[in-house]
C-alpha positions as CSV (number, residue, x, y, z in Angstrom):
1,X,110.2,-58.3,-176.4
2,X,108.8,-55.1,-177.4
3,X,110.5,-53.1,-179.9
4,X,111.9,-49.7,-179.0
5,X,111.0,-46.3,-180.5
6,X,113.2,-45.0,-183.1
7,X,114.3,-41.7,-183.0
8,X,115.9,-39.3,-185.6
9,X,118.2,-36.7,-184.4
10,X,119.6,-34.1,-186.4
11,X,122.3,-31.9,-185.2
12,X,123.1,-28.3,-186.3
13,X,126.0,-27.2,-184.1
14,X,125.2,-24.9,-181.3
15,X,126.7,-24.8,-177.8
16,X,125.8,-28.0,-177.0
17,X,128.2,-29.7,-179.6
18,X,131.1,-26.8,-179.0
19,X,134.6,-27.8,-177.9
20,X,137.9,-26.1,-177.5
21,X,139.6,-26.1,-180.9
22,X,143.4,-24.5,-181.8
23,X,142.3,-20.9,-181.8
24,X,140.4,-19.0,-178.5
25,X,137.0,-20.2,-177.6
26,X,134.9,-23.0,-178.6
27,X,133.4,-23.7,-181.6
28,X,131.1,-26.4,-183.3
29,X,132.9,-29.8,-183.7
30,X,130.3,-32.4,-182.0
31,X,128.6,-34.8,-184.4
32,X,124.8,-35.7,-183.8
33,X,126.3,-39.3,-182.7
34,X,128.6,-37.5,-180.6
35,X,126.1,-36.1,-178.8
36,X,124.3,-39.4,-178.1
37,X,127.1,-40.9,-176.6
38,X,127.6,-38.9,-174.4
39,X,124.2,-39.8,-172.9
40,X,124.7,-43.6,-171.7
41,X,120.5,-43.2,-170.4
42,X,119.6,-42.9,-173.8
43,X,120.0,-46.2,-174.9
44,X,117.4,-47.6,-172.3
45,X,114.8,-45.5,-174.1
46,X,115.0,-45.5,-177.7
47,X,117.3,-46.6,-180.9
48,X,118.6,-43.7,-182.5
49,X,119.8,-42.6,-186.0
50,X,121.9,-39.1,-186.0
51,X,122.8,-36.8,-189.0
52,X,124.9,-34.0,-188.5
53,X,123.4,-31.3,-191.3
54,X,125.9,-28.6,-190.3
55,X,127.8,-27.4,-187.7
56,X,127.3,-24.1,-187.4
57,X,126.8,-21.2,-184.6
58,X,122.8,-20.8,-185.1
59,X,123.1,-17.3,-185.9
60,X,124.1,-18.6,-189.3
61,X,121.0,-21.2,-189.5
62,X,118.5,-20.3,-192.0
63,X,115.2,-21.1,-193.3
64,X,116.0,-23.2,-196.1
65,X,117.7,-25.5,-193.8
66,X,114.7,-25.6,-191.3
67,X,112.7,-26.6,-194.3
68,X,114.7,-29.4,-195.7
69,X,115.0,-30.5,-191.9
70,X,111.3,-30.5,-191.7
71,X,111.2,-32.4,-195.0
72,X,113.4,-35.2,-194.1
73,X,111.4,-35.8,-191.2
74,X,108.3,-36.0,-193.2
75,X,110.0,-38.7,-195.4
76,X,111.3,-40.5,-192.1
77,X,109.4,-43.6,-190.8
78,X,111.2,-42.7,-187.3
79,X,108.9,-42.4,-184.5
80,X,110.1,-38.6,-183.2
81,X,112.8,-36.3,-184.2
82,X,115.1,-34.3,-182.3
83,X,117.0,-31.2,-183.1
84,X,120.1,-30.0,-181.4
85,X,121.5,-26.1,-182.2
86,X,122.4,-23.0,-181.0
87,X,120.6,-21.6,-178.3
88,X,120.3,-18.1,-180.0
89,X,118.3,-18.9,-182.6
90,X,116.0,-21.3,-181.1
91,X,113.2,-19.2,-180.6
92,X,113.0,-18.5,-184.2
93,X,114.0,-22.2,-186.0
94,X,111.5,-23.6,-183.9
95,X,108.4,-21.3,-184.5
96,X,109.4,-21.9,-188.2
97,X,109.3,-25.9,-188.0
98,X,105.7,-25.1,-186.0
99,X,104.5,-23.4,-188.9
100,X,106.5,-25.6,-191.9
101,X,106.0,-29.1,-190.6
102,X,104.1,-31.2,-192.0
103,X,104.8,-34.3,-190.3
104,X,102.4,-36.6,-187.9
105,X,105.4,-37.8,-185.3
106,X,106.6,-34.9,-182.5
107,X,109.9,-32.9,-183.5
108,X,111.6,-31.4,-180.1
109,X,114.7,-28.7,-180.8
110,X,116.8,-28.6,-177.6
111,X,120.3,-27.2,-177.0
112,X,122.6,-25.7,-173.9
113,X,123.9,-22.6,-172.8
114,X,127.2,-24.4,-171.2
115,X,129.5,-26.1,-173.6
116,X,130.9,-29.6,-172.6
117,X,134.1,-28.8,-171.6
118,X,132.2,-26.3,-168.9
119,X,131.2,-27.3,-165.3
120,X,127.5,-28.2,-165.2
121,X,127.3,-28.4,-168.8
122,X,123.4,-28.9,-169.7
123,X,123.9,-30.2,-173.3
124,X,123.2,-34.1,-171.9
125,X,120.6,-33.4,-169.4
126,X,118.6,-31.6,-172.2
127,X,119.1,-34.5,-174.6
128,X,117.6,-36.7,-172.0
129,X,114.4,-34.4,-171.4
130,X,114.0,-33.8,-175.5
131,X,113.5,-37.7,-175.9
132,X,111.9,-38.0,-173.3
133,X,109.3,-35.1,-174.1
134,X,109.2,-36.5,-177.8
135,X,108.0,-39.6,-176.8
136,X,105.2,-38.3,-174.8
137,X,104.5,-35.6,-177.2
138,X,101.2,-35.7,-179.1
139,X,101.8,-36.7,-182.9
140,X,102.5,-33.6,-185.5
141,X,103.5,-31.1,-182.2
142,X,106.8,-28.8,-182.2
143,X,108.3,-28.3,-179.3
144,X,111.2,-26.6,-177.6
145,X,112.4,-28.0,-174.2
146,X,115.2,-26.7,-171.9
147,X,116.2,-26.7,-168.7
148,X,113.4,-29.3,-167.4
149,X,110.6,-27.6,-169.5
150,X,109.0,-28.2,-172.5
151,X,107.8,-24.8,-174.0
152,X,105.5,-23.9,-177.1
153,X,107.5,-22.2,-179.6
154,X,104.9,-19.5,-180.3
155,X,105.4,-18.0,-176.5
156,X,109.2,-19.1,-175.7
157,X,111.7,-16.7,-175.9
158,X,115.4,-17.0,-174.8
159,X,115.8,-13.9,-172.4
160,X,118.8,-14.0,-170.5
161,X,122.8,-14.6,-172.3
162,X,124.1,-16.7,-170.0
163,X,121.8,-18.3,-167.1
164,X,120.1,-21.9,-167.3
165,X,116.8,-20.6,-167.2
166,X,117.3,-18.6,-170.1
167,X,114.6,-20.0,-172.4
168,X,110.7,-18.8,-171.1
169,X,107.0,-18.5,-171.9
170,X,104.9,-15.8,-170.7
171,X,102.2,-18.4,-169.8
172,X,104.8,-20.8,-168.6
173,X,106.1,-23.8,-169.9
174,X,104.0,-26.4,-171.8
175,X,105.2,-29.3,-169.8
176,X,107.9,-29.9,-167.1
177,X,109.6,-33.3,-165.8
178,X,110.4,-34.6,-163.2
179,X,112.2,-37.8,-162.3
180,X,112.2,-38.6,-165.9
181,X,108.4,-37.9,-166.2
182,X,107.2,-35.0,-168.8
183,X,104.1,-33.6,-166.8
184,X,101.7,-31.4,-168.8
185,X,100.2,-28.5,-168.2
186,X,98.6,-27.8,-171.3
187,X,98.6,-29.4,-174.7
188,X,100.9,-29.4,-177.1
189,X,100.5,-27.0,-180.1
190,X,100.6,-29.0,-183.5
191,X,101.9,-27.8,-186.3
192,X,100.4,-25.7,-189.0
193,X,102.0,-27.2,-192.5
194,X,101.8,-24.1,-193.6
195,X,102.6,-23.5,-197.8
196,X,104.9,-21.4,-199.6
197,X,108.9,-19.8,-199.6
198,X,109.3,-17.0,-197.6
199,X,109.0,-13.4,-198.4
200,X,111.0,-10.2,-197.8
201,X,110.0,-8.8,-194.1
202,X,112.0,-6.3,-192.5
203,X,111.4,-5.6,-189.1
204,X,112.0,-2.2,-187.0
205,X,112.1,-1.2,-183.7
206,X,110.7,2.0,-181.8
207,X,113.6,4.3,-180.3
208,X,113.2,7.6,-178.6
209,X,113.5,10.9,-180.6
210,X,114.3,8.5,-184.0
211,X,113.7,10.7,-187.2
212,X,112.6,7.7,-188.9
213,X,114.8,8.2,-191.9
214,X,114.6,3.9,-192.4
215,X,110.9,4.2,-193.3
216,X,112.3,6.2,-196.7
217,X,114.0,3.7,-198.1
218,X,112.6,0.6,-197.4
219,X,110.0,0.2,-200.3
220,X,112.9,1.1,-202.6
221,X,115.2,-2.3,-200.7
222,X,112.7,-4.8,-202.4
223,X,110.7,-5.8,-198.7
224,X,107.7,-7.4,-198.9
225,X,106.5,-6.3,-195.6
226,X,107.5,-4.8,-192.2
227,X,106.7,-5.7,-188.7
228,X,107.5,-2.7,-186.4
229,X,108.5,-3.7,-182.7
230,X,106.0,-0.2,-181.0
231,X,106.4,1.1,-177.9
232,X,104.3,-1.2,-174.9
233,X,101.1,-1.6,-176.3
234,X,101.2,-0.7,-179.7
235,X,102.6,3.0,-179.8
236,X,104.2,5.1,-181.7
237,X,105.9,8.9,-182.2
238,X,103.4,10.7,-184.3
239,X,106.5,11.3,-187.0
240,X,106.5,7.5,-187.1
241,X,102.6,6.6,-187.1
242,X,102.7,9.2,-190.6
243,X,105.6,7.3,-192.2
244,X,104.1,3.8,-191.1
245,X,100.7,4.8,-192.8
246,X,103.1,5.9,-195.8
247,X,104.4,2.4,-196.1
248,X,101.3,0.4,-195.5
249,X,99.8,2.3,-198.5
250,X,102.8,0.2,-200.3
251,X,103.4,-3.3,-198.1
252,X,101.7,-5.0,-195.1
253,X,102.4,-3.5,-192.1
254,X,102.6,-5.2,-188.7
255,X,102.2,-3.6,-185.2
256,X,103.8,-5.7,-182.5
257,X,105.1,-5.1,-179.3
258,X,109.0,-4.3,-178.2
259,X,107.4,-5.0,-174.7
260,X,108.9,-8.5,-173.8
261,X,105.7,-9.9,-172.6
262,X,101.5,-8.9,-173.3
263,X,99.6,-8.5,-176.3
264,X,99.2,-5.4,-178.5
265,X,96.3,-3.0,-177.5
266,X,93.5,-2.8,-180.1
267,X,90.8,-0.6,-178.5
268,X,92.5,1.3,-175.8
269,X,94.3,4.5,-176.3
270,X,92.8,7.0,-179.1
271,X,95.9,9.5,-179.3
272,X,97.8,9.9,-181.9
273,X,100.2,7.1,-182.9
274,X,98.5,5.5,-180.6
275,X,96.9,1.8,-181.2
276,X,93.1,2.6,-182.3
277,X,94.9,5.8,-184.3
278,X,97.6,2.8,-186.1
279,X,95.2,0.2,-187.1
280,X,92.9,2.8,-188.7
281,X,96.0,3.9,-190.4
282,X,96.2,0.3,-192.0
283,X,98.4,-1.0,-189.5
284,X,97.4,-4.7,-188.6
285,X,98.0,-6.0,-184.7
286,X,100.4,-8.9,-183.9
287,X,98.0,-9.6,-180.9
288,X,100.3,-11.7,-178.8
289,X,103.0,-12.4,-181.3
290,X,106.5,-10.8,-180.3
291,X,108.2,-9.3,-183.4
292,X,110.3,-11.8,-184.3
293,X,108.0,-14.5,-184.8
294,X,105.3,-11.5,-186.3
295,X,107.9,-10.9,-189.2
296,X,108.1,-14.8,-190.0
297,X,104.7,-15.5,-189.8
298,X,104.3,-12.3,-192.3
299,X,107.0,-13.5,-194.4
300,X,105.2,-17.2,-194.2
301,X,101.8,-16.1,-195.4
302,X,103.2,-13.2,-198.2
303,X,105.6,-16.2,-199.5
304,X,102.1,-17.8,-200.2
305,X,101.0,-15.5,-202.2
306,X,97.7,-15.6,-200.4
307,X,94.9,-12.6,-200.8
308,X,93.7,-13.5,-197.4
309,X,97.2,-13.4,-195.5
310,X,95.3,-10.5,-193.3
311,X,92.4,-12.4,-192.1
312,X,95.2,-15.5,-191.7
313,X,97.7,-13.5,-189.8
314,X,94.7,-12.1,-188.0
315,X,93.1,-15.1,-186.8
316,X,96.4,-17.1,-185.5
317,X,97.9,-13.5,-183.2
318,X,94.5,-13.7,-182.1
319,X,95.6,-17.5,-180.6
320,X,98.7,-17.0,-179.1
């Protein structure tokens, strides 16, 4: 008889393990075995072992906890891991464990944007498709799966509040399934096992007619860096593009986009503020990197300490 997989699954808290409690509204109160449970299917594909680390709306999650998440998986002799959380977070905690991990077995994060107690709740349907996708996955890959997709987390993005197809990737999903069959489109990212704590990086965001007045007094706040969310393809007011060359003169500076899909302009427009005009102001390009994951990648390579981090942060927008 052939032995089944084992799989790890840590639970954070999120919607998927939110029920109605004694005040208004749900809240976290679903334990990683919970969760299982509440998937009979599960049982015909793998043993599991669950361990709640916190239960917790993943606006609170951090990065300490994604790194001692990351490190009990490396320690683990289970075959894959699985990681259940918020939704709103996702994005982020998962493009963290892609650059952290160091692990040679596939860790999926999943979630749901329904809570049990709601009518087509997703919470057990994406359970099913994370084990399912962590058991296909090539060894040392991060993944994020949702709604019948398996996405990379260096493109996903949760864009909508509410819908099920709230999670997407500008170059589509990794994978899909289908009748319990993960279907690839392109291969899995593996992680990077990238070194180090994580620095100070603020990150900014372009408005119209703003007086820039935050650029003053970040170099006194103790940041590190900044990544500044630009106008489309990497623009900025001409008031901004002076205090940005200001601060780069003090900190790494990184250009990324506010635009919610492309990659930042390089060689384009010559005006003022504009791309060519930022980068020769020591501005450096998050090529296809959205801001949020630019300012942890940043904060990733600075933590390091590493005299390179340019030509690192460089070379890996350049891949997305």
């Amino acid at each position: 008889m052939n032995k089944m997989p084992v799989i790890q699954v840590y639970a954070l808290g999120g919607t998927i393990a939110m029920t109605p409690g004694d005040t208004s509204g749900v809240t976290p109160t679903l334990s990683a075995t919970d969760l299982i449970r509440a998937v009979p299917d599960l049982q015909d594909l793998a043993e599991f072992r669950t361990d709640t680390l916190v239960q917790k709306g993943s606006a609170n999650l951090t990065f300490d906890l994604i790194a001692d998440l990351c490190a009990r998986a490396e320690a683990s002799d289970a075959d894959a891991f699985i990681v259940t959380q918020g939704t709103d977070s996702m994005e982020e905690t998962s493009f963290i464990a892609s650059l952290i991990y160091k692990g040679k077995k596939p860790l999926v994060f999943t979630g749901a944007m329904r809570s049990p107690n709601q009518a087509g709740a997703d919470g057990p349907a994406n359970l099913l498709d994370a084990v399912r996708v962590a058991l296909a996955t090539p060894e040392g890959c991060v993944s994020l799966v949702m709604n019948g997709e398996a996405h990379d987390p260096w493109h996903v993005a949760k864009e909508h509040t509410s819908t099920l197809q709230a999670f997407t990737s500008e170059p589509g999903p990794v994978g899909t399934l289908s009748e319990g069959t993960v279907y690839w489109r392109r291969q899995a990212r593996e992680a990077l096992g990238l070194q180090g704590r994580p620095a100070a990086v603020a990150l900014l965001s372009a408005v119209l007619d703003d007086d820039g007045r935050l650029f003053d007094s970040l170099a006194g706040l103790g940041y590190d860096g900044v990544v500044i969310e630009a106008y489309g393809a990497g623009h900025l007011s001409e008031l901004w593009a002076a205090k940005a060359e200001a601060l780069a003169a003090k900190m790494p500076v990184v250009l990324a986009s506010r635009a919610r899909g492309g990659r930042v302009f390089e060689n384009t427009y010559g005006y003022k503020g504009a791309e060519i005009d930022l980068i020769a102001r020591g501005l450096v390009p998050a090529g296809g990197l959205r801001g949020r994951k630019a300012r942890i990648l940043l904060s990733l390579l600075l933590g390091d300490g590493a005299a390179n981090w340019k030509q690192v942060f460089t070379t890996l927008a350049k891949s997305v």
